[in-house]
C-alpha positions as CSV (number, residue, x, y, z in Angstrom):
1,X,87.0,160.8,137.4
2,X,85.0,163.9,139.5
3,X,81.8,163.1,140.7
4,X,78.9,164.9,139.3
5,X,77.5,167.6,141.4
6,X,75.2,167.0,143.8
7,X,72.6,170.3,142.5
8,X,71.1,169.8,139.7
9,X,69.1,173.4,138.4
10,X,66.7,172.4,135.0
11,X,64.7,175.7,133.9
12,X,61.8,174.5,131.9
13,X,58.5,175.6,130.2
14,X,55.1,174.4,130.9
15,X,53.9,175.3,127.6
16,X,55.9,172.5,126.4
17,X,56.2,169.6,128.1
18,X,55.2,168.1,132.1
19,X,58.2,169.6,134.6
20,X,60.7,167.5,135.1
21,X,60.8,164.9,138.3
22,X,62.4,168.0,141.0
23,X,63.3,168.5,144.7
24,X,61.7,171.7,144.5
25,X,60.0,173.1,141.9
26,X,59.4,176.7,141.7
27,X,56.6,178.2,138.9
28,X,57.5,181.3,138.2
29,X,54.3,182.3,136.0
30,X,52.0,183.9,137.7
31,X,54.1,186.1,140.5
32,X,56.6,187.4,138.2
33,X,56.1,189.8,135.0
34,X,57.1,188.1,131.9
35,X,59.7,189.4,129.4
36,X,57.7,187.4,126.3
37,X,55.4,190.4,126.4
38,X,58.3,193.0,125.4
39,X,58.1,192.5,121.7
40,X,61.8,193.5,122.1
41,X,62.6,190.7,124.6
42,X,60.2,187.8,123.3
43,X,62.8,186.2,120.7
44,X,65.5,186.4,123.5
45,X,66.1,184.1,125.9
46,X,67.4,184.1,130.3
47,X,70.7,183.9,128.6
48,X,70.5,187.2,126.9
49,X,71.8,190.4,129.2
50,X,68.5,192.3,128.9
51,X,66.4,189.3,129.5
52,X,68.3,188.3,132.6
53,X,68.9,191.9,134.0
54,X,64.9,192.6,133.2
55,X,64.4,189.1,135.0
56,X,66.6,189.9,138.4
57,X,65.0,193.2,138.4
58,X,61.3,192.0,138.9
59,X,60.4,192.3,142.8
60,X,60.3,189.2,144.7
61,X,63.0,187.5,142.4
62,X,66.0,188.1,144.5
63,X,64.5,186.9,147.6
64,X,63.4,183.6,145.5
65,X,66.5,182.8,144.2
66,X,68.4,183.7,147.7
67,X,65.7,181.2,149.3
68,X,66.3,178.2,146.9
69,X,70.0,177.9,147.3
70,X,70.0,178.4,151.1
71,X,67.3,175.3,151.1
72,X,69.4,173.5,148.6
73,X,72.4,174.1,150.3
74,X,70.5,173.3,153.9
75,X,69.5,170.0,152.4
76,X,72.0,169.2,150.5
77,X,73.4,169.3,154.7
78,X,71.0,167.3,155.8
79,X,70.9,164.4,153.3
80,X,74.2,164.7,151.4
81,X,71.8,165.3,147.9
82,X,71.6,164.6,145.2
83,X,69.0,168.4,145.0
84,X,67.5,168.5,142.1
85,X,65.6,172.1,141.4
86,X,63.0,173.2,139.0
87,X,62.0,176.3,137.7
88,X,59.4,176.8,135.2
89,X,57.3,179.4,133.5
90,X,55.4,179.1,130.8
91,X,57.8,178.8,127.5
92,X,61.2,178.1,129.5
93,X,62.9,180.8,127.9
94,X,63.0,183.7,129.7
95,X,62.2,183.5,133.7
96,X,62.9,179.7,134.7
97,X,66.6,180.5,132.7
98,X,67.1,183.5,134.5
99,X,65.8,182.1,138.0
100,X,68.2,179.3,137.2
101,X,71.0,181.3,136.6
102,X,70.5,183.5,139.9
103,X,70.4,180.6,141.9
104,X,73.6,178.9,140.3
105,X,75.4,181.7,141.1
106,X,74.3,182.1,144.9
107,X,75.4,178.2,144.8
108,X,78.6,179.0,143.3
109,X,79.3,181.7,145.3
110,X,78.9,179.4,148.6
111,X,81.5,177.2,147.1
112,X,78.7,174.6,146.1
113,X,78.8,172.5,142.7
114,X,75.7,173.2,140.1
115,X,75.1,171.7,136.8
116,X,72.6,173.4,135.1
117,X,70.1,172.1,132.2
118,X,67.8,174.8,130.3
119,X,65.1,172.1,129.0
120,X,63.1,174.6,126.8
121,X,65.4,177.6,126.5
122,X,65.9,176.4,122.5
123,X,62.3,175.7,121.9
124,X,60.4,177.9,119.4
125,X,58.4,180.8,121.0
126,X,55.3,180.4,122.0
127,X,52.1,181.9,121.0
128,X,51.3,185.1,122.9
129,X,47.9,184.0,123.8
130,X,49.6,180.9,125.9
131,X,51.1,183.7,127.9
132,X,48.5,185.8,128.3
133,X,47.2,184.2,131.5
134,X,50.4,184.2,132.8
Protein backbone atom coordinates (compact mmCIF):
# COMPACT_ATOMS: atom_id res chain seq x y z
CA UNK A 1 0.00 0.00 0.00
CA UNK A 2 1.63 3.76 -1.02
CA UNK A 3 0.90 6.40 1.09
CA UNK A 4 -1.17 9.21 -0.08
CA UNK A 5 0.67 12.31 -1.00
CA UNK A 6 1.44 14.62 1.30
CA UNK A 7 -0.03 17.94 -1.31
CA UNK A 8 -3.13 18.08 -1.71
CA UNK A 9 -4.24 20.98 -4.69
CA UNK A 10 -8.49 21.43 -4.62
CA UNK A 11 -9.45 24.20 -7.31
CA UNK A 12 -12.87 25.48 -6.32
CA UNK A 13 -15.53 28.17 -7.03
CA UNK A 14 -16.86 30.64 -4.65
CA UNK A 15 -19.92 30.99 -6.52
CA UNK A 16 -20.75 27.67 -5.35
CA UNK A 17 -20.01 26.54 -2.20
CA UNK A 18 -17.60 27.99 1.11
CA UNK A 19 -13.60 26.95 0.11
CA UNK A 20 -12.66 24.11 1.28
CA UNK A 21 -10.59 23.79 4.86
CA UNK A 22 -6.71 24.74 3.10
CA UNK A 23 -3.13 25.44 4.07
CA UNK A 24 -3.14 28.24 1.76
CA UNK A 25 -5.70 29.45 -0.12
CA UNK A 26 -5.21 31.58 -2.97
CA UNK A 27 -8.44 33.68 -4.68
CA UNK A 28 -7.77 34.13 -7.87
CA UNK A 29 -10.85 36.58 -8.73
CA UNK A 30 -10.02 39.82 -8.63
CA UNK A 31 -6.11 39.98 -9.82
CA UNK A 32 -6.44 37.77 -12.69
CA UNK A 33 -8.73 38.36 -16.05
CA UNK A 34 -11.32 35.71 -16.33
CA UNK A 35 -11.76 33.40 -19.29
CA UNK A 36 -15.85 33.09 -18.41
CA UNK A 37 -16.03 36.50 -20.19
CA UNK A 38 -14.83 35.01 -23.77
CA UNK A 39 -18.14 33.75 -24.90
CA UNK A 40 -15.72 31.26 -26.70
CA UNK A 41 -14.05 30.08 -23.47
CA UNK A 42 -17.11 30.30 -20.91
CA UNK A 43 -18.45 26.56 -21.51
CA UNK A 44 -14.75 25.37 -21.25
CA UNK A 45 -13.09 24.50 -18.40
CA UNK A 46 -8.82 24.84 -16.82
CA UNK A 47 -8.69 21.48 -18.37
CA UNK A 48 -9.30 22.66 -21.94
CA UNK A 49 -5.86 23.79 -23.90
CA UNK A 50 -7.18 27.37 -24.66
CA UNK A 51 -8.52 27.89 -21.22
CA UNK A 52 -5.30 26.75 -19.54
CA UNK A 53 -2.84 28.41 -22.16
CA UNK A 54 -5.23 31.78 -21.82
CA UNK A 55 -4.94 31.13 -17.91
CA UNK A 56 -0.86 30.79 -17.78
CA UNK A 57 -0.67 33.72 -20.03
CA UNK A 58 -2.40 36.30 -17.71
CA UNK A 59 0.56 38.41 -15.90
CA UNK A 60 1.19 37.63 -12.44
CA UNK A 61 0.05 33.88 -12.84
CA UNK A 62 3.44 32.37 -13.29
CA UNK A 63 4.97 33.97 -10.45
CA UNK A 64 1.84 32.69 -8.33
CA UNK A 65 1.96 29.30 -9.17
CA UNK A 66 6.08 29.37 -8.90
CA UNK A 67 5.35 30.86 -5.24
CA UNK A 68 2.83 28.25 -4.04
CA UNK A 69 4.85 25.13 -4.70
CA UNK A 70 8.20 26.66 -3.42
CA UNK A 71 6.03 27.37 -0.02
CA UNK A 72 4.49 24.01 -0.26
CA UNK A 73 7.46 22.32 -0.89
CA UNK A 74 9.32 24.61 1.99
CA UNK A 75 6.70 23.52 4.40
CA UNK A 76 6.09 20.44 3.40
CA UNK A 77 10.26 20.64 4.76
CA UNK A 78 9.48 21.99 7.71
CA UNK A 79 6.60 20.03 9.04
CA UNK A 80 6.66 16.82 6.96
CA UNK A 81 2.73 17.95 5.63
CA UNK A 82 0.16 16.94 5.00
CA UNK A 83 -0.14 20.81 2.52
CA UNK A 84 -3.21 21.13 1.59
CA UNK A 85 -3.75 24.24 -1.19
CA UNK A 86 -6.73 26.06 -2.40
CA UNK A 87 -7.42 27.97 -5.23
CA UNK A 88 -10.62 29.53 -6.06
CA UNK A 89 -12.30 31.93 -8.35
CA UNK A 90 -15.50 32.53 -8.78
CA UNK A 91 -17.21 29.44 -10.67
CA UNK A 92 -14.15 26.88 -10.29
CA UNK A 93 -13.93 26.25 -13.79
CA UNK A 94 -11.50 28.08 -15.43
CA UNK A 95 -8.64 29.92 -13.22
CA UNK A 96 -8.50 27.87 -9.78
CA UNK A 97 -8.24 24.59 -12.51
CA UNK A 98 -5.61 26.14 -14.33
CA UNK A 99 -3.76 27.68 -11.20
CA UNK A 100 -3.98 24.11 -9.89
CA UNK A 101 -2.60 22.55 -12.72
CA UNK A 102 0.48 25.03 -12.92
CA UNK A 103 1.34 24.41 -9.54
CA UNK A 104 1.04 20.49 -9.80
CA UNK A 105 3.38 20.52 -12.37
CA UNK A 106 6.09 22.87 -10.57
CA UNK A 107 5.48 20.06 -7.73
CA UNK A 108 5.98 17.31 -10.03
CA UNK A 109 8.72 18.71 -11.63
CA UNK A 110 10.62 18.91 -8.07
CA UNK A 111 9.99 15.28 -7.73
CA UNK A 112 7.14 16.02 -5.13
CA UNK A 113 3.70 13.93 -4.92
CA UNK A 114 0.25 15.91 -5.75
CA UNK A 115 -3.21 14.77 -5.83
CA UNK A 116 -5.28 17.01 -7.22
CA UNK A 117 -9.29 17.59 -6.71
CA UNK A 118 -11.20 20.10 -9.11
CA UNK A 119 -14.33 20.67 -6.68
CA UNK A 120 -16.47 22.77 -9.12
CA UNK A 121 -14.76 22.21 -12.48
CA UNK A 122 -18.18 20.03 -13.35
CA UNK A 123 -20.59 22.46 -12.02
CA UNK A 124 -22.96 24.30 -14.43
CA UNK A 125 -21.78 27.74 -15.52
CA UNK A 126 -22.56 30.47 -13.73
CA UNK A 127 -24.49 33.53 -14.55
CA UNK A 128 -22.43 36.23 -16.07
CA UNK A 129 -23.58 38.81 -13.75
CA UNK A 130 -21.88 36.63 -10.72
CA UNK A 131 -18.73 37.32 -12.65
CA UNK A 132 -19.06 40.56 -13.43
CA UNK A 133 -17.44 41.94 -10.16
CA UNK A 134 -14.88 39.70 -10.60
Amino acid sequence: MTNAPLVRIVSFGYGHDDPPTATITYDLRVLFRNPHRDPAMRYLTGLDDAVYTHVLATPGIERVATNAADTARGLLADTGGPIVIATGCVGGRHRSVGMARRIAEHLHAAGTDVDIDHRDVHRDVLPTVTHRAH
